[in-house]
NUKOLDREN-56767 format. One line per 8 residues: their letters; for each residue x, y, z of C-alpha. Coordinates in steps of 0.05 Angstrom, whole numbers. Layout:
N
A) X,Y,Z | ... $
//
This chain:
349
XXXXXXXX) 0,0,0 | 52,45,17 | 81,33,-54 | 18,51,-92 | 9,113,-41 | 77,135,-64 | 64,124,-139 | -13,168,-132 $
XXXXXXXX) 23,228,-101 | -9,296,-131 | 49,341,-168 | 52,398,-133 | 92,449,-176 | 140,436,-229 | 204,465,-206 | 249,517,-261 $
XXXXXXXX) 306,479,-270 | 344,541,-284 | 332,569,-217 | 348,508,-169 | 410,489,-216 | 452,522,-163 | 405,543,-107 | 385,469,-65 $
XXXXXXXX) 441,440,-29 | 413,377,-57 | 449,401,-122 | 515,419,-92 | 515,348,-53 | 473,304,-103 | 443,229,-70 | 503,167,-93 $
XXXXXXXX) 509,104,-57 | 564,88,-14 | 559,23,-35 | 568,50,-107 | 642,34,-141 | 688,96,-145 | 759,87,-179 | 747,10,-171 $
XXXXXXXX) 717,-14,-106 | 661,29,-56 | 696,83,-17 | 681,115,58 | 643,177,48 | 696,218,97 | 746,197,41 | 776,253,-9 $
XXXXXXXX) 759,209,-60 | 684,204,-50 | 683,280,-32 | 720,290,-102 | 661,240,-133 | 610,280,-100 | 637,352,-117 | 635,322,-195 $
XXXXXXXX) 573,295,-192 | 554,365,-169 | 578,393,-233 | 547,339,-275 | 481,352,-244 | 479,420,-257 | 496,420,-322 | 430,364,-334 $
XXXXXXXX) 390,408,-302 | 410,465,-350 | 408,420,-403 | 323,424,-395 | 320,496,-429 | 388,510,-452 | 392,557,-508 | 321,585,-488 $
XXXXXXXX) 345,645,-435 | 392,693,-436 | 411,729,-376 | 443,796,-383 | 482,830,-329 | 516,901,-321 | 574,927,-287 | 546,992,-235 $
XXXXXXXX) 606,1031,-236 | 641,1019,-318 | 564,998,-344 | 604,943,-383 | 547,885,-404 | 568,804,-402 | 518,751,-427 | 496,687,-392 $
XXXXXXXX) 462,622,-416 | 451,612,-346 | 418,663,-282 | 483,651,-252 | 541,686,-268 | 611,644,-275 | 675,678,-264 | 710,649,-326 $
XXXXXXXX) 644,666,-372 | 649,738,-346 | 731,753,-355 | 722,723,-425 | 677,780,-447 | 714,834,-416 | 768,868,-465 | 831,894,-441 $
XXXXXXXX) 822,972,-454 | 888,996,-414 | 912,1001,-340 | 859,971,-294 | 797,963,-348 | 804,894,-325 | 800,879,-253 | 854,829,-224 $
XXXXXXXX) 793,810,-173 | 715,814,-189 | 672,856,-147 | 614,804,-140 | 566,869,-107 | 577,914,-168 | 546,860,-227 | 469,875,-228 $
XXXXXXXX) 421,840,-271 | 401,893,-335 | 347,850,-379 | 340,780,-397 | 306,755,-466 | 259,689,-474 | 257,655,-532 | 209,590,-547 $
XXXXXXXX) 260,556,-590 | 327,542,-566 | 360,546,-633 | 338,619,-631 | 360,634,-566 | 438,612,-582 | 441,642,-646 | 422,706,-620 $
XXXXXXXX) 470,692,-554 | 527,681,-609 | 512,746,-649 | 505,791,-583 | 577,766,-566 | 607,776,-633 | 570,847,-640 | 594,867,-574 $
XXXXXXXX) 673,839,-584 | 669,877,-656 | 658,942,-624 | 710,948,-577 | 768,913,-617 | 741,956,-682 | 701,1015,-658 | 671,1060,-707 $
XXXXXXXX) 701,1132,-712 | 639,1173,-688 | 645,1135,-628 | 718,1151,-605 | 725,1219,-634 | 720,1287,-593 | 659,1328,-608 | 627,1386,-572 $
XXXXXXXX) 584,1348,-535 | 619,1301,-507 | 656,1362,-483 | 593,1390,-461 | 578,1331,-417 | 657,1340,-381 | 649,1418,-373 | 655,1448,-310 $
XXXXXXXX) 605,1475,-281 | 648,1536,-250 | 656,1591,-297 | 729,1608,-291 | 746,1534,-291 | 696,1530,-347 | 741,1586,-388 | 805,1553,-373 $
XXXXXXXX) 768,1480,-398 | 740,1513,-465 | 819,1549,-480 | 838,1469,-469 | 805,1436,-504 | 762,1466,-563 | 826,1442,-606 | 805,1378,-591 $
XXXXXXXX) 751,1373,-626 | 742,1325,-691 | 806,1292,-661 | 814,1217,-629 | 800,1213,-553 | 852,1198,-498 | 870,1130,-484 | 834,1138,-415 $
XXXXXXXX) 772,1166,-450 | 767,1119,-504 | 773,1058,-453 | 709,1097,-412 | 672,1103,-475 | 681,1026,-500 | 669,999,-435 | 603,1025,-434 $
XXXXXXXX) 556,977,-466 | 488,999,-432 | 456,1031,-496 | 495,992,-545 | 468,930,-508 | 398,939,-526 | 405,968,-593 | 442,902,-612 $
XXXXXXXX) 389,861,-579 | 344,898,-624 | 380,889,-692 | 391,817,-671 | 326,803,-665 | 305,840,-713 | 351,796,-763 | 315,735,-735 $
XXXXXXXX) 250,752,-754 | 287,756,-821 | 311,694,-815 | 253,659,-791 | 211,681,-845 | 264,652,-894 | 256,588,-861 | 312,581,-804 $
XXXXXXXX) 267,538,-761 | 257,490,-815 | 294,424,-813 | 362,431,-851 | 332,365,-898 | 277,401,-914 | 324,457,-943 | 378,408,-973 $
XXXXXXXX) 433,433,-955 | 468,379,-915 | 514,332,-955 | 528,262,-944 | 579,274,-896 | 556,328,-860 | 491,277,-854 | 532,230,-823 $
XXXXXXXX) 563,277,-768 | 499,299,-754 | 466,231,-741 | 533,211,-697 | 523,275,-656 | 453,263,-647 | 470,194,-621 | 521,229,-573 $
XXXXXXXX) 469,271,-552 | 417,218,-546 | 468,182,-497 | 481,239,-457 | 409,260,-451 | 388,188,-421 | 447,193,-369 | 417,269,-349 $
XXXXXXXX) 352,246,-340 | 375,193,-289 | 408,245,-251 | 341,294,-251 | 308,236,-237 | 351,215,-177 | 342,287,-152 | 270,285,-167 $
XXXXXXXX) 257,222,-123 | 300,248,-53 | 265,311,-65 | 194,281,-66 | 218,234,-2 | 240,292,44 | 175,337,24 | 138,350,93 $
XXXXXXXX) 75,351,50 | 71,290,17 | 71,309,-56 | 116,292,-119 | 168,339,-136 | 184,349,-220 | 233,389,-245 | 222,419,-315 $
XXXXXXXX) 201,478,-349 | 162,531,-302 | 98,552,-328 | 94,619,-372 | 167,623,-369 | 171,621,-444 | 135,650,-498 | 73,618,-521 $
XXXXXXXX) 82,620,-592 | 153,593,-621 | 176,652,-662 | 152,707,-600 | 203,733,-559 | 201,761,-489 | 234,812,-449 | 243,831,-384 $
XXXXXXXX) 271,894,-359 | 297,914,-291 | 285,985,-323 | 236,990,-375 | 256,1062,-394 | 323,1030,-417 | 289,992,-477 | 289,1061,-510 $
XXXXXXXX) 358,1060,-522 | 337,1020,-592 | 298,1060,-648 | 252,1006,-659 | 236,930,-630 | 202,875,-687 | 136,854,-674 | 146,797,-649 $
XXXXXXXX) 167,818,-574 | 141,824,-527 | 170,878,-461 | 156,861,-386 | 192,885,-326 | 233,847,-277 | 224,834,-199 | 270,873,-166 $
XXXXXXXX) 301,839,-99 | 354,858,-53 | 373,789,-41 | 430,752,-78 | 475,693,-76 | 543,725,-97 | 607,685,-88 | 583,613,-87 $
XXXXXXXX) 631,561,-110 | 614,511,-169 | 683,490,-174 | 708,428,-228 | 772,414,-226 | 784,487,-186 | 762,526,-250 | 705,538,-249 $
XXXXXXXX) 663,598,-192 | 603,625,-191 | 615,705,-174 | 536,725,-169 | 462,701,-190 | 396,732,-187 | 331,700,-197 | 305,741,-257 $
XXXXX) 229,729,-247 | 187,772,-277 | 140,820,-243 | 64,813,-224 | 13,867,-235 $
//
């Protein structure tokens, strides 16, 4: 009976996979056997090699669980002080993600330790097709890497007001500023004020979020959700990669669901209430339609910074909380740490 009471139990609430994937401490020490093999016969669980099993496991667990909608969010974050702008396929932010999108502009533009309180969410977009979601993640990168190693003139050149905006506001020193600098103008910028100027990102941000997906809607309509057979243009051997990495993928999608299921189970177990605990996709988190996009802004004034958004989106505004993890360790192999991570839910009228 006990069995078949187990087996009846009422689901609850379907968990967001992206929000527990480093949130329960049932993901940073995940259920294994003691009695289970590691490196050839069962170990102690005070041993450094199970602790070394479990902290892997850890990492393998996290990425299944961000396996369930990867591709589908992206997570954008700004610096408070430089207003420089990383991207994340996850709500948490890694340290190596972050210092690989951060370009070395002269003396200090690059931070020899991260300031985990001055990275604050900025938007985050929704797509309902993951292929969408990485393409765009790829182009925001490559837009965003473009401008600062190849900036356009307009940009880094002096003009009146951009000496407007450094004027004093005292009228001798305001004299003495004018004499300095009015030869200035239609010339390069410092090296100090060019690295300012590229390192902020706020308003370029958004307009390339526009134009990107802007360009998808392009794209779509031209067929870029339709199945590469459909269009022909896969060869034979291109064919064959593609049906070996969907076997790879097939194999390591089977060995993720065991691990969500694992977690599933203990989770349902040590629930006070009695019900069965899933872990999937939450509910509205995703646009209904495939080819809709949605975004969420912690300010919606700065979606202004584009001239125009395709039809196709769809603007909300964020939930903004105090509260944050910031400095929690996902290590693998001692590479790998999470610097901060906010929860990103949107906000109810």
């Amino acid at each position: 009976m006990a069995s078949s009471s187990a087996a009846s139990k009422p689901i609850q609430k379907i968990l967001d996979s992206t929000k527990i994937a480093s949130l329960l401490k049932f993901v940073r020490k995940p259920p294994v056997d003691p009695k289970q093999p590691i490196q050839g016969k069962p170990r102690e669980t005070t041993s450094n090699a199970f602790k070394e099993h479990i902290k892997r496991e850890s990492v393998r667990l996290q990425k299944a669980l961000n396996s369930i909608s990867h591709g589908k969010h992206i997570f954008v974050y700004h610096n408070v002080r430089t207003k420089q702008v990383v991207y994340s396929l996850t709500r948490y932010l890694e340290k190596n993600n972050l210092l690989r999108q951060m370009v070395y502009h002269g003396k200090k533009t690059v931070p020899a330790d991260l300031r985990r309180d001055m990275w604050i969410p900025y938007y985050s977009v929704h797509f309902g097709d993951a292929r969408l979601g990485l393409r765009a993640y790829q182009l925001l990168r490559e837009f965003s890497m473009q401008r600062q190693f190849s900036p356009p003139a307009e940009m880094i050149t002096v003009t009146k007001e951009y000496l407007a905006l450094k004027r004093p506001k005292n009228p001798v020193e305001a004299e003495e500023f004018d004499e300095l600098n009015k030869k200035r103008i239609g010339k390069p910028m410092q090296k100090k004020e060019r690295a300012r100027v590229l390192m902020d990102q706020k308003a370029t941000s958004v307009a390339d979020i526009a134009a990107v997906l802007a360009i998808q809607q392009e794209e779509i309509q031209n067929g870029l959700l339709e199945d590469d057979y459909k269009r022909g243009y896969l060869t034979k051997k291109a064919r064959q990669r593609r049906r070996e990495a969907l076997e790879r993928e097939n194999e390591q999608a089977i060995k993720n669901m065991a691990r969500i299921g694992a977690l599933e189970k203990q989770l349902s177990e040590q629930d006070r209430t009695g019900v069965q605990v899933k872990i999937g996709e939450e509910d509205g988190a995703y646009p209904e339609n495939v080819e809709s996009v949605k975004l969420l802004w912690r300010d919606a004034h700065d979606a202004h910074y584009a001239e125009s958004w395709p039809s196709n989106v769809e603007h909300g505004e964020l939930e903004i909380k105090r509260s944050a993890i910031i400095g929690r360790e996902r290590h693998l192999d001692g590479t790998d740490e999470v610097v901060t991570e906010h929860e990103f839910n949107e906000r109810k009228e």
